[in-house]
C-alpha positions as CSV (number, residue, x, y, z in Angstrom):
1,X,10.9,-10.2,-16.1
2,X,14.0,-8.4,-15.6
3,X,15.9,-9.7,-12.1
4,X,19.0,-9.2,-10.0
5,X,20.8,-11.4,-7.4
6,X,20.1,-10.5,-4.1
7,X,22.0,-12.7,-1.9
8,X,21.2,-16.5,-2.5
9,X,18.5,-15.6,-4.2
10,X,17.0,-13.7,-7.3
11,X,14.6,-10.5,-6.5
12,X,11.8,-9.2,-9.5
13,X,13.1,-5.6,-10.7
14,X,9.5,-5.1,-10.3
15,X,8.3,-4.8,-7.1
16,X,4.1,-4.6,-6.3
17,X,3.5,-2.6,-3.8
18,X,0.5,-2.8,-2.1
19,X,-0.7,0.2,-0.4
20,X,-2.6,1.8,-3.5
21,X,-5.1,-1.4,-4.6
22,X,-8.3,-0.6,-6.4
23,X,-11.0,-0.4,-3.6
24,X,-14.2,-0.3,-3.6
25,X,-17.5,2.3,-2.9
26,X,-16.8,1.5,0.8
27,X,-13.2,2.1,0.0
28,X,-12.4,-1.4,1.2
29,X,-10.1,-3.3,-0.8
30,X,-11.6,-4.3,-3.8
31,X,-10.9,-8.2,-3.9
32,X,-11.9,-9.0,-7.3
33,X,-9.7,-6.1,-9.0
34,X,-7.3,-6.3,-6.9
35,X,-6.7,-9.9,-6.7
36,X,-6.4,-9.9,-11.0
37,X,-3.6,-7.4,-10.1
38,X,-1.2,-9.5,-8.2
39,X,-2.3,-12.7,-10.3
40,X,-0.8,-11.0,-13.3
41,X,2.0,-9.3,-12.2
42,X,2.8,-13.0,-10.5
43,X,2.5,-14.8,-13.5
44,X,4.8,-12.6,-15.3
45,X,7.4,-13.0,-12.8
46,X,7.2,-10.2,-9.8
47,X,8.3,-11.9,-6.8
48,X,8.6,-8.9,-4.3
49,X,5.6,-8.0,-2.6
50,X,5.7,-5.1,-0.2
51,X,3.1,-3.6,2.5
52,X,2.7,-2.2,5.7
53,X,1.1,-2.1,8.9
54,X,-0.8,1.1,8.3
55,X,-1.8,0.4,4.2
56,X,-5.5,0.5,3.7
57,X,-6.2,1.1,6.9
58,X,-4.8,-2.2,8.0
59,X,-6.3,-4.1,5.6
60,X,-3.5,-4.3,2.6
61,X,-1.3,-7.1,4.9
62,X,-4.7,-9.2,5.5
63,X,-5.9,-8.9,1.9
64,X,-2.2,-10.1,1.2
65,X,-2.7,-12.8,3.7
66,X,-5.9,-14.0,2.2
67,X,-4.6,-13.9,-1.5
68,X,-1.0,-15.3,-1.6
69,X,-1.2,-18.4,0.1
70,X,-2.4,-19.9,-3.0
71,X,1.0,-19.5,-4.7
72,X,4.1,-21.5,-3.6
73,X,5.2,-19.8,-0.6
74,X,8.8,-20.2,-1.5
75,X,7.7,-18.6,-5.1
76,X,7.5,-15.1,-3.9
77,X,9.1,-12.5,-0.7
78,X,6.7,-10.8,1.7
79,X,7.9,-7.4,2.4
80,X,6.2,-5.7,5.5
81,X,7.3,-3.0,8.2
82,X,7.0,-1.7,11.7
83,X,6.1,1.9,11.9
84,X,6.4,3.7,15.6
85,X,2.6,5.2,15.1
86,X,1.1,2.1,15.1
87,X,2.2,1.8,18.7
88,X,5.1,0.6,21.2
89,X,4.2,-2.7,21.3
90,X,6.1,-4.0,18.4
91,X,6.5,-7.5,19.5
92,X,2.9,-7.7,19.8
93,X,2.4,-5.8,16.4
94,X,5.1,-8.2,14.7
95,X,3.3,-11.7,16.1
96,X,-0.3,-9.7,14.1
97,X,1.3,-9.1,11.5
98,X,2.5,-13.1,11.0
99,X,-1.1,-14.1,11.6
100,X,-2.1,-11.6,9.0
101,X,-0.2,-12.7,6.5
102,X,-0.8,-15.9,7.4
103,X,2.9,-17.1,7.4
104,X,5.4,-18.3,9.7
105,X,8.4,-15.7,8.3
106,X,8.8,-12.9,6.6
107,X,11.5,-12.3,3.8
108,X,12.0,-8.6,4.3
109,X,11.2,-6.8,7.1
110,X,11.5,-3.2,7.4
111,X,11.4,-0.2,10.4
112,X,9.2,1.7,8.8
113,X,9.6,5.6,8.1
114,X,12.2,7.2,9.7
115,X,12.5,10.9,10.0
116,X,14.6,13.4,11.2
117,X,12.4,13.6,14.4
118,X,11.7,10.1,15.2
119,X,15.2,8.1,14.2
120,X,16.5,8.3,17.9
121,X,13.1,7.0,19.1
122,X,13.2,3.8,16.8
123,X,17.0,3.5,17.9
124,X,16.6,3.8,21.6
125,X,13.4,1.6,21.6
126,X,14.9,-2.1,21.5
127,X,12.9,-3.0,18.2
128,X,16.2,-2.9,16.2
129,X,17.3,-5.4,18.3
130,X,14.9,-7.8,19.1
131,X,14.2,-7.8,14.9
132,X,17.4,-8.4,14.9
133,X,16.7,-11.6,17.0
134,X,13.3,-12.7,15.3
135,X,16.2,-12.8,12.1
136,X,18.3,-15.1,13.7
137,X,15.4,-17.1,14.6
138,X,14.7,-17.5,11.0
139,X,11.3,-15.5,11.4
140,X,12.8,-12.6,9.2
141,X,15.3,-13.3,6.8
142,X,16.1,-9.9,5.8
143,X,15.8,-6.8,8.0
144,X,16.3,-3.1,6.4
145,X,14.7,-0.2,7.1
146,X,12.8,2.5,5.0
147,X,13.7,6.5,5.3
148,X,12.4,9.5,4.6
149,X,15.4,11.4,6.5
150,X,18.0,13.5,5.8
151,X,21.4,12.3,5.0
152,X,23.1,12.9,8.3
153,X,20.2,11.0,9.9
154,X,20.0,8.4,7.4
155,X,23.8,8.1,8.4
156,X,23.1,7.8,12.1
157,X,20.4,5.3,11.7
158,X,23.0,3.5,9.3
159,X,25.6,3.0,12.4
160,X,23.2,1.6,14.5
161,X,22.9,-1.7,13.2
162,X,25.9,-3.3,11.5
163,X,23.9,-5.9,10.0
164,X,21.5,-3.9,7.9
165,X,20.7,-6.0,4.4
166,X,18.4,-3.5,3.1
167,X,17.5,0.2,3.1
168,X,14.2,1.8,1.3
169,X,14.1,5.1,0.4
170,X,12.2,7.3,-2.0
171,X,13.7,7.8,-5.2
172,X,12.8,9.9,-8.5
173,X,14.3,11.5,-11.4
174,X,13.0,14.6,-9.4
175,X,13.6,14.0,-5.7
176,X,17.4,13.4,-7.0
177,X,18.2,17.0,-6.3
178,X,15.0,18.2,-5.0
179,X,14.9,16.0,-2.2
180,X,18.4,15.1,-2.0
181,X,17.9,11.4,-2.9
182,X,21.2,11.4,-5.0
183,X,22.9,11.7,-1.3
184,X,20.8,9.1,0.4
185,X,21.8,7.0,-2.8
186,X,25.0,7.7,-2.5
187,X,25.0,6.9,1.3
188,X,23.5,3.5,1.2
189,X,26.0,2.7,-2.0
190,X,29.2,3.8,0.1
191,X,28.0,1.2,3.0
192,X,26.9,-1.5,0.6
193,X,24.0,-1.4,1.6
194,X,21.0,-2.7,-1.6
195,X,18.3,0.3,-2.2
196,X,14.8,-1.0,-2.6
197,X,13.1,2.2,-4.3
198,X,9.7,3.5,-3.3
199,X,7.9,6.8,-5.2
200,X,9.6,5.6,-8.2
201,X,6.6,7.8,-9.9
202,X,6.4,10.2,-6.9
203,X,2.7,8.7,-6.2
204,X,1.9,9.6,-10.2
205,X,3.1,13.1,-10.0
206,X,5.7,11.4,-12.4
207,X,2.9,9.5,-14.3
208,X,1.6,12.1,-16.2
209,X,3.4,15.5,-16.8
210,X,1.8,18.7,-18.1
211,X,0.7,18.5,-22.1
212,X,4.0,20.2,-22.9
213,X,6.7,18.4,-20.9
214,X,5.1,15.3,-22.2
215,X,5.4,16.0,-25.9
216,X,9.5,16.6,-25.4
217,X,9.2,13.0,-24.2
218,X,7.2,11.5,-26.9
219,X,8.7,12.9,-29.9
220,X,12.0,11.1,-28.5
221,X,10.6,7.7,-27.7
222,X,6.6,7.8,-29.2
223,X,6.1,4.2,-28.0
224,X,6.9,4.5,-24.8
225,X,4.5,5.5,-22.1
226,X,5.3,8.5,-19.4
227,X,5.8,6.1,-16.1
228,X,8.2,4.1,-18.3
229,X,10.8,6.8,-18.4
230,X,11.1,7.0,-14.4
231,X,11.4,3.2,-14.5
232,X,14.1,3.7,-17.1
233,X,16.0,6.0,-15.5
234,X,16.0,4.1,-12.2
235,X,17.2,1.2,-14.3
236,X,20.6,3.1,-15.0
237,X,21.7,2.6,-11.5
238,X,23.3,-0.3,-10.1
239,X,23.1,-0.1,-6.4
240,X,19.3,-0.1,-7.5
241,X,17.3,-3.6,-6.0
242,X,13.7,-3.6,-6.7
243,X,11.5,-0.7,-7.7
244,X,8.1,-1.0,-6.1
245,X,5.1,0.8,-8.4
246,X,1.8,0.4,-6.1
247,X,-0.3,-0.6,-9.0
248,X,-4.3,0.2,-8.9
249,X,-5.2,-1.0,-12.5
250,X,-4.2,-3.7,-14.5
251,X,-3.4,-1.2,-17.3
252,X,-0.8,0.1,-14.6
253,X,0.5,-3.4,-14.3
254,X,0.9,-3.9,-17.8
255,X,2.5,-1.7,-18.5
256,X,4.6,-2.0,-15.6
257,X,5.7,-5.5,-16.6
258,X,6.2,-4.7,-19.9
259,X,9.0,-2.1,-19.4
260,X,10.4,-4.5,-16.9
261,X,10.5,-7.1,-19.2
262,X,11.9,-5.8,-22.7
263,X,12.6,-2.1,-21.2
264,X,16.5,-0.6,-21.4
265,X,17.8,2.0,-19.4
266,X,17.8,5.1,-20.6
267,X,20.8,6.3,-22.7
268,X,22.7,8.8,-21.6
269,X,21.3,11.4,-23.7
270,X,17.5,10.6,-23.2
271,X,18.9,10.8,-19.5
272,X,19.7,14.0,-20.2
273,X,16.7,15.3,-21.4
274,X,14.9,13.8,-19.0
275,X,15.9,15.9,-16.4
276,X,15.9,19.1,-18.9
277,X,12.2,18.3,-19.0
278,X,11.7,17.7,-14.9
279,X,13.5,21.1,-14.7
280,X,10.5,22.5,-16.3
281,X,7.7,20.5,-15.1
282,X,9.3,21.0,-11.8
283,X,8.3,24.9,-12.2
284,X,4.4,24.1,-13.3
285,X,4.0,22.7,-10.1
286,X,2.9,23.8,-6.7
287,X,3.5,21.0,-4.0
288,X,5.1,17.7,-4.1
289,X,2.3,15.5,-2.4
290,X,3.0,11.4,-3.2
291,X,-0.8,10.4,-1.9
292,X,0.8,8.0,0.7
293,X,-2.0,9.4,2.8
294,X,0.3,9.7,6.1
295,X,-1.4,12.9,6.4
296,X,-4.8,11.4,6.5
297,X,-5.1,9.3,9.8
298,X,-4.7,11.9,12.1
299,X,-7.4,14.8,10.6
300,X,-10.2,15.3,12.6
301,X,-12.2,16.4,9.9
302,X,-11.8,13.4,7.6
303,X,-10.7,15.4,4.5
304,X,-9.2,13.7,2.3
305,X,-5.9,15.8,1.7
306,X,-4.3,14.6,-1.3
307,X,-7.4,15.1,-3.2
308,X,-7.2,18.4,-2.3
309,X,-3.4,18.6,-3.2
310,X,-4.1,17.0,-6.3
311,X,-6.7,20.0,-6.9
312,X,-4.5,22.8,-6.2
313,X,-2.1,21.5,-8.6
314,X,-4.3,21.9,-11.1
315,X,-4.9,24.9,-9.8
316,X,-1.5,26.0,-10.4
317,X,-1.1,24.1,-13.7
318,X,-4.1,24.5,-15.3
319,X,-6.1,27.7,-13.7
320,X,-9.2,28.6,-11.8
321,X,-11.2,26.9,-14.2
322,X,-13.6,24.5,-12.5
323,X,-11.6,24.0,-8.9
324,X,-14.3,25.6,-7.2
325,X,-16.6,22.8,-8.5
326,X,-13.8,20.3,-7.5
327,X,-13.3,21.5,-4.3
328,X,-17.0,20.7,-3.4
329,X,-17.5,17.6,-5.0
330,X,-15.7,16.0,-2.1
331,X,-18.4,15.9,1.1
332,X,-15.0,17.1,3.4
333,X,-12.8,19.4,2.0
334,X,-10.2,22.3,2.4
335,X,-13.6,24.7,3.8
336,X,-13.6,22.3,6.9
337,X,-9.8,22.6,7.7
338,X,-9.3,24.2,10.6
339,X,-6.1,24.8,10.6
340,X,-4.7,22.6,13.6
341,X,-1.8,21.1,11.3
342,X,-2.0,17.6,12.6
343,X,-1.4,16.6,9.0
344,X,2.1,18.3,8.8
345,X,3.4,16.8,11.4
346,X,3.0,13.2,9.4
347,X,4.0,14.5,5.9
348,X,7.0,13.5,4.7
349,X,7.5,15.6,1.7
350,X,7.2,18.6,4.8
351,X,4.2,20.3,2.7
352,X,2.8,23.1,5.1
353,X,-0.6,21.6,4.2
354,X,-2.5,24.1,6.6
355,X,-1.5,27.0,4.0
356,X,-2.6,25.3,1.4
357,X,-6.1,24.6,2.0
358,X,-6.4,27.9,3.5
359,X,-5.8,29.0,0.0
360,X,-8.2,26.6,-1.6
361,X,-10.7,27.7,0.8
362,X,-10.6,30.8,0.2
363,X,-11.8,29.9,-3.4
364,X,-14.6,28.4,-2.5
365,X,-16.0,31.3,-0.4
């Protein structure tokens, strides 16, 4: 397993992230699966483990709690992360969050999700600082943040703390112009600051391309599989710390481990063509939903909107063909929106999700 320095110690390139585990028909956390997952990816050398308060519905930082404690603790860094929605209380939420994890520190802990519209509310809230003291009481030993902001606002939150030691932000071979992340790269790297990468897939989008974009790809490099060239192309930059992949199989961890461990970065050429090829994939697609769900907490219908997102891109891939039929087979779906927009307000790709079921129902009558 690939690694770089970090400090006084040595972080996995690989990073598991844990807010995408295999669950089960109650769409709990499926133990048994999901516990084979971070056995193997431990065994082959990942030592970064990242969640959240919010991840399966609360229940990714317990499962973590329950499963890790049987490695060495000082074999492996907990990553985990205050998020304002959860609630003001974040000394309260911080103490949970020890007892979930059942540990007594955490190795990298993050304010979690700042936007354009909430960065002065983390700033002016006093968690900065009293993180800040939990760190010099040894109960974090790294504090960062994680943004989905603009680079002016990434820059703001950036002066507020001299004493950042980590930033998290999402980064793609597509978001690099369509999202700007080649600024908020660029940012972090002029303040020295180390970039722990999330969406280094986009939530799959960058798992598996269209038929065509795919075949480019594969006459190039035949052996290699699709996710591999994001990881690749990741790999060529060197302010670049971990790369988290929120692994649901152990196929995806494989394979994840395996490019991490004898993977290259990509030459400058297959760089090249790589983002010839996201150019045109880029076109084939509709909107540029990640799954992370955000969305999801606060419908009062209890659709579950990135299946439907994941629908109407086939839709706009693919075709009529059979979307009707999708559409229904979920029991709450784009015919029950109704249009209040609650969802928008939490996604940070800034989909107008409203619009979009709108259209879908419209297909199904």
């Amino acid at each position: 397993m690939k690694t770089k320095a970090f400090q006084d110690t040595a972080l996995s390139c690989l990073g598991m992230g844990n807010m995408r585990l295999p669950v089960g028909e109650d769409g709990k956390i499926d133990y048994a699966k999901a516990g084979e997952i971070i056995d193997y990816v431990y065994r082959h050398g990942v030592n970064y483990f990242d969640t959240a308060w919010p991840y399966h519905s609360g229940e990714s930082e317990t499962f973590l709690g329950d499963i890790m404690p049987k490695y060495p603790r000082e074999s492996y860094h907990l990553a985990t992360k205050y998020v304002s929605f959860a609630g003001p209380d974040y000394k309260g939420i911080f103490e949970a969050q020890l007892k979930k994890l059942k540990t007594d520190y955490i190795d990298f802990y993050l304010i979690h999700a700042v936007f354009d519209n909430n960065a002065d509310d983390y700033i002016n809230s006093g968690c900065i600082e009293y993180f800040k003291e939990q760190k010099r009481l040894g109960r974090i030993r790294h504090f960062g943040f994680s943004s989905h902001a603009s680079v002016a606002t990434l820059e703001k939150f950036i002066k507020a703390n001299d004493e950042w030691d980590f930033a998290q932000i999402q980064l793609n071979y597509m978001d690099w112009t369509l999202q700007d992340a080649k600024g908020q790269y660029e940012m972090l790297t002029q303040h020295r600051i180390p970039v722990m990468v999330m969406e280094p897939v986009r939530g799959g989008r960058l798992a598996k391309l269209t038929p065509e974009t795919e075949a480019e790809l594969k006459a190039v490099h035949p052996d290699w599989s699709i996710p591999s060239w994001a990881f690749r192309w990741l790999m060529r930059l060197p302010n670049v710390q971990v790369i988290l992949s929120g692994m649901t199989t152990l196929e995806q961890a494989v394979n994840n481990v395996e490019t991490f461990t004898n993977g290259e970065a990509l030459s400058d050429a297959d760089a090249e063509l790589l983002l010839q090829v996201c150019e045109k994939y880029q076109k084939q697609i509709s909107v540029p939903c990640t799954a992370c769900r955000y969305c999801c907490d606060g419908c009062p219908e209890g659709i579950d909107i990135p299946a439907m997102m994941e629908i109407y891109n086939s839709l706009k891939v693919s075709g009529i063909w059979g979307i009707k039929e999708q559409i229904l087979s979920h029991e709450k779906n784009a015919a029950n929106c109704i249009g209040c927009g609650a969802c928008a307000t939490h996604c940070p790709q800034s989909i107008q999700i409203p619009d979009v079921m709108s259209e879908l129902a419209a297909i199904v009558g």
